[in-house]
C-alpha positions as CSV (number, residue, x, y, z in Angstrom):
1,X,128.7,108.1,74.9
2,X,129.4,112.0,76.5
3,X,126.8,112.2,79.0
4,X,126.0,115.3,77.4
5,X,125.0,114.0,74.5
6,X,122.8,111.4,76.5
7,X,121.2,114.3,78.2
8,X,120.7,115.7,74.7
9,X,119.4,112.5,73.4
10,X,116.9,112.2,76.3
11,X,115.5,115.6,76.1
12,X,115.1,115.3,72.7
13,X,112.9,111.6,73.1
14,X,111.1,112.9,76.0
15,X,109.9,116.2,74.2
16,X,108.7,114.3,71.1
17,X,107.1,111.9,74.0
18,X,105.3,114.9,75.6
19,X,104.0,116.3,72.2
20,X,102.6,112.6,71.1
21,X,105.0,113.5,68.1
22,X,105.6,109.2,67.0
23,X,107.5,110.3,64.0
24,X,109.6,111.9,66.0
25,X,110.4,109.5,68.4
26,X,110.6,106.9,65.8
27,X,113.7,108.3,64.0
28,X,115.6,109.0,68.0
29,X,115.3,105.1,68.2
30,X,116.2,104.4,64.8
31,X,119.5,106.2,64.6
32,X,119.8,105.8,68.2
33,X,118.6,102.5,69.4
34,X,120.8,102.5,72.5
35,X,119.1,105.3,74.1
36,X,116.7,102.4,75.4
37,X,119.5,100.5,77.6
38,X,121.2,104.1,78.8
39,X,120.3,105.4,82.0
40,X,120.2,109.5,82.4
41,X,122.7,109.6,84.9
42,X,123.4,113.2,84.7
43,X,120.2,114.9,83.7
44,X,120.0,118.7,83.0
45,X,117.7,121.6,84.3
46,X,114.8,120.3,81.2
47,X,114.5,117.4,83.9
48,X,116.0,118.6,87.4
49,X,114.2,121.8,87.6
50,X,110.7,120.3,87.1
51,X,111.0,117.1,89.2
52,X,113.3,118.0,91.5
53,X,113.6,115.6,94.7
54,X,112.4,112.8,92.5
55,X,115.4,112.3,90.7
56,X,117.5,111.0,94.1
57,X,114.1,109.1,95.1
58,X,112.0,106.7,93.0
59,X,112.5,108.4,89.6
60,X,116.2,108.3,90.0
61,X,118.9,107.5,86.8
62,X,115.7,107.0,84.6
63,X,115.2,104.9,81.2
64,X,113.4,106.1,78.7
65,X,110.2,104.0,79.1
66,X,109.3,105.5,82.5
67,X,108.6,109.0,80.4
68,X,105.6,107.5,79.2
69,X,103.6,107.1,82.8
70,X,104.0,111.0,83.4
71,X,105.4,110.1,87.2
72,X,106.3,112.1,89.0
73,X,104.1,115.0,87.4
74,X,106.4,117.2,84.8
75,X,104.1,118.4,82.0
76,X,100.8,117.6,83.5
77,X,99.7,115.8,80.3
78,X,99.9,113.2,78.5
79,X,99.1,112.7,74.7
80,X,96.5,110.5,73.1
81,X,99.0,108.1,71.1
82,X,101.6,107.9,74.3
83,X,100.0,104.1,74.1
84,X,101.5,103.6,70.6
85,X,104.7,105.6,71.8
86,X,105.4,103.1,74.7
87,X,104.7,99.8,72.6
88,X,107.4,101.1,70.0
89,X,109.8,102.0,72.7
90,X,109.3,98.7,74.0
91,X,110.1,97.2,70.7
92,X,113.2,98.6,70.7
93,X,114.0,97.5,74.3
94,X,113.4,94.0,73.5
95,X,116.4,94.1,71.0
96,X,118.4,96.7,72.0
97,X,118.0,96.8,76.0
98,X,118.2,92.7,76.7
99,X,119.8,92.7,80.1
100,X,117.3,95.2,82.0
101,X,114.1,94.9,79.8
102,X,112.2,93.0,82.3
103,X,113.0,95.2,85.2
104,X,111.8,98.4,82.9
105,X,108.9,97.1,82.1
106,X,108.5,96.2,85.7
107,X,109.1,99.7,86.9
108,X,107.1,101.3,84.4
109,X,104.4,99.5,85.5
110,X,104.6,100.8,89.5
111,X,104.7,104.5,87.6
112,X,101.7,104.1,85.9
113,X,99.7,102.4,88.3
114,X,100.6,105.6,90.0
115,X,99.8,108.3,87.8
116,X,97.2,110.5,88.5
117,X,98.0,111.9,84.9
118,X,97.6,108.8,83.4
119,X,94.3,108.2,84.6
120,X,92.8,111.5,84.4
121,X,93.9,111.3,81.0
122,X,92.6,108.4,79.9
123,X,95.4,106.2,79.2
124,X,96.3,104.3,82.5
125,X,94.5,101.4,81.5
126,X,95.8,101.0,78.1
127,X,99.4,101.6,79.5
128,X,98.7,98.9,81.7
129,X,97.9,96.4,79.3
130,X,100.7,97.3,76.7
131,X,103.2,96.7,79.7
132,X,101.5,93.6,81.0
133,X,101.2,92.3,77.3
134,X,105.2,92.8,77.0
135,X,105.9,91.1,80.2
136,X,105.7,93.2,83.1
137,X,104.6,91.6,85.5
138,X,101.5,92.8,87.8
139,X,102.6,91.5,90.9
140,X,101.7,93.8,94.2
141,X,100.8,96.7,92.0
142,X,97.5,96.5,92.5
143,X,98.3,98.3,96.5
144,X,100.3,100.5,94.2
145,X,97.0,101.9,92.0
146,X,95.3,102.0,95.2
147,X,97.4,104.2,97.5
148,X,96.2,107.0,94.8
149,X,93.0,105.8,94.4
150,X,92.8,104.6,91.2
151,X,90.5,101.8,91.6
152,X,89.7,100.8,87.9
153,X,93.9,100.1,87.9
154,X,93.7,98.0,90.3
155,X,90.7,96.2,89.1
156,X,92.6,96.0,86.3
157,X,96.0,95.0,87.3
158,X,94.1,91.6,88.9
159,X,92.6,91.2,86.1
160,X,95.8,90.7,84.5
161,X,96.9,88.3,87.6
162,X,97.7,90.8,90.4
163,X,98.4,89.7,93.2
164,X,94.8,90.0,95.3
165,X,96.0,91.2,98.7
166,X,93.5,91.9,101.7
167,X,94.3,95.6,101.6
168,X,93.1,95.6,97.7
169,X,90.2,93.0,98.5
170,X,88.8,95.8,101.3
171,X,89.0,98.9,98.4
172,X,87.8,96.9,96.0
173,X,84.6,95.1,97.7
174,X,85.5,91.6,97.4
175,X,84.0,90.8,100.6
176,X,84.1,87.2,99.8
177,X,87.6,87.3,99.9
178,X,88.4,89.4,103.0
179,X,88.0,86.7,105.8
180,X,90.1,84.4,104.2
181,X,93.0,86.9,103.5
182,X,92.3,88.3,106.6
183,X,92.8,84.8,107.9
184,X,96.5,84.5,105.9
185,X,97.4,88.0,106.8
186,X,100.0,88.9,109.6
187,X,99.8,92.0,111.9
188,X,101.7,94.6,109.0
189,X,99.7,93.7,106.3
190,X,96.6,94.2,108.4
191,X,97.7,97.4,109.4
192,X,98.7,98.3,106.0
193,X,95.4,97.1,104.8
194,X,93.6,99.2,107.2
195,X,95.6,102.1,106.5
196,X,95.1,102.1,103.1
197,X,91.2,101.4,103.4
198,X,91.0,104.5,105.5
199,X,92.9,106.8,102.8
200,X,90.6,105.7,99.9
201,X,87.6,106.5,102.1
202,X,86.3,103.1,102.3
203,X,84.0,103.4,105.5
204,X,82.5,99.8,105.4
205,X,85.7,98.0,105.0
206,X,87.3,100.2,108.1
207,X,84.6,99.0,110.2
208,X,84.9,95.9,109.5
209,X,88.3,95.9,110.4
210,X,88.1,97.3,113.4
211,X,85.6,94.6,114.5
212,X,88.4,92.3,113.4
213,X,90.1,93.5,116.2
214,X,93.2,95.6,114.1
215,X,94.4,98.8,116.5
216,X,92.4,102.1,115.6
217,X,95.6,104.2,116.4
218,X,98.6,102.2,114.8
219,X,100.4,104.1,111.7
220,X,101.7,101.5,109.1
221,X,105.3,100.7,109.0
222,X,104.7,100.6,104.9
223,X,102.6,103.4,104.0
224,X,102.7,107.2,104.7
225,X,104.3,105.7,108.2
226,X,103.7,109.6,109.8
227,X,100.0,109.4,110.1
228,X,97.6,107.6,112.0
229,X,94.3,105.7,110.5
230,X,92.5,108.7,111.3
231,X,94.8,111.3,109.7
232,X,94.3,109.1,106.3
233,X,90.8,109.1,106.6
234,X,90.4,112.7,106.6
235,X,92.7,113.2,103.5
236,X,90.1,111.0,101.9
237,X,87.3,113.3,102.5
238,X,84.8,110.4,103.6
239,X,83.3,111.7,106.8
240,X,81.3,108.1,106.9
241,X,85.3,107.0,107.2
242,X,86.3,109.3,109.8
243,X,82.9,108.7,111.7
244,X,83.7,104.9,111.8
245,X,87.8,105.5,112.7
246,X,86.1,107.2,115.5
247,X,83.4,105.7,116.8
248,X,85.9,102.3,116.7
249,X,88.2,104.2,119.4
250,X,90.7,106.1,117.5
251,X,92.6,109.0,119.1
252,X,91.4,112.5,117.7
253,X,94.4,114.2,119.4
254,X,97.1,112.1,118.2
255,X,99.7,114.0,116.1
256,X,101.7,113.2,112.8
257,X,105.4,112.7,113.3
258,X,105.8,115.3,109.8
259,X,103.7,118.2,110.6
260,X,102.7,117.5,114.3
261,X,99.1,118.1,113.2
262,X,96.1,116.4,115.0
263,X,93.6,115.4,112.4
264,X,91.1,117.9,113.0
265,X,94.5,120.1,112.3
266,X,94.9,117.9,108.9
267,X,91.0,119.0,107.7
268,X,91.5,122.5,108.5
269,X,94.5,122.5,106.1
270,X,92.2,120.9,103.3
271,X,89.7,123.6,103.9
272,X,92.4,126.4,103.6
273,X,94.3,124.9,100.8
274,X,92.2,122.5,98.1
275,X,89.7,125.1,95.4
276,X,86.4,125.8,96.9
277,X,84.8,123.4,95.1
278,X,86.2,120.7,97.1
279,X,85.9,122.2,100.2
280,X,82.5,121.0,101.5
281,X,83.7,117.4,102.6
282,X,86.8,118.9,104.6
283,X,84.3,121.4,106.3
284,X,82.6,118.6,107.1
285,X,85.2,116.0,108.8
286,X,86.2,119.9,110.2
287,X,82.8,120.3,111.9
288,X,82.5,116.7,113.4
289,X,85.8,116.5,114.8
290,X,85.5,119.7,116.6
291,X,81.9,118.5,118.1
292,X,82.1,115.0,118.7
């Protein structure tokens, strides 16, 4: 097929996906049905000029299927019925898309254990289960809700046979289960595990690590590698988190390798940048960092 036509094809799918409009996609997938297997190699400005970088990053040569998690951020919405719209383009998939249905669903799943649009509206969960229910498989994807915060997902996502890892155990509060996967966990994952406790603003668990004895000041190799502990737990907003990164010995004057900004320099940019509203905490972290 003209890779015109498949950029046609696509934009057509993926604005009947963004208006919930079923019927719509219904009859692409009916007189189409190998639109499911095609990649968009060569998408046009509909796609490039409102995604951008993603396209030669994670969200690169797309299928279909990944339109439905809303990640990376394009409309800002999704419908009510994007559930049903997913479950019939998964339908299709399972006939018409044979030899990469199970790695679709797979990815799928890491966008919409991502998606902030998902989840604020009200379909993250759902999504999650449709996929699970056709076969994707949950996996690590639990670390993947986490790293933007969306705990039910994760919660979630175990339910369905995640993978429990220490990082998700500490977010989560399964204390029962932190000393023994603690125990199984090498240095990286501890360091992951702390990092990631730190950027959901989980103050208890980054004490508790810290008394374990994992280093205040390391960045993880695996997550958001250009800050420190400390810059993570001021992006979460949790002065309690800061406060204990702190008090457990970590380095207030320490820089990012992106931006070279000390943490205190990180909270001053929240103040400056996020709506008023949301201010307060960052004004906060601002305040103690300066004094303490």
């Amino acid at each position: 097929m003209d890779p015109h036509s498949i950029d046609g094809l696509f934009a057509r799918a993926v604005g009947a996906i963004d208006r919930g409009d079923l019927t719509e996609v219904e009859l692409v997938l009916q007189t189409h049905p190998e639109l499911v297997s095609l990649r968009l190699e060569s998408p046009g400005p509909w796609l490039r000029d409102s995604v951008g970088g993603a396209l030669d990053g994670f969200f690169g040569r797309p299928y279909l299927l990944w339109f439905v998690a809303e990640d990376p951020v394009r409309q800002n919405h999704l419908s009510p019925n994007v559930v049903e719209i997913a479950r019939r383009i998964i339908e299709t998939a399972r006939v018409h898309a044979r030899a990469s249905f199970q790695a679709q669903l797979d990815d799928t799943l890491r966008l919409v254990a991502w998606s902030g649009v998902a989840a604020r509206c009200g379909v993250q969960l759902p999504l999650i289960d449709v996929l699970v229910e056709a076969g994707a498989l949950p996996a690590a994807n639990a670390n993947n809700a986490l790293v933007n915060h969306h705990l039910a997902a994760a919660e979630r996502l175990i339910e369905h046979g995640g993978r429990l890892t220490l990082a998700a155990a500490l977010c989560l509060d399964r204390w029962d289960d932190v000393p023994r996967l603690f125990g199984e966990a090498n240095s990286r994952q501890r360091q992951f595990a702390l990092v990631l406790a730190a950027l959901n603003g989980r103050a208890a668990a980054v004490g508790w690590m810290l008394a374990a004895g994992v280093p205040p000041n390391e960045a993880s190799a695996d997550l958001y590698s250009h800050g420190r502990p400390l810059h993570h737990a001021v992006c979460s907003g949790s002065l309690d988190t800061v406060r204990a990164l702190v008090e457990g010995g970590a380095d207030k004057t320490i820089a990012d390798t992106a931006w070279n900004g000390t943490p205190l320099g990180w909270a001053e940019h929240y103040v400056s940048s996020v709506e008023p509203e949301r201010r307060g905490p960052y004004e906060a972290i601002a305040r103690y960092l300066e004094s303490s």
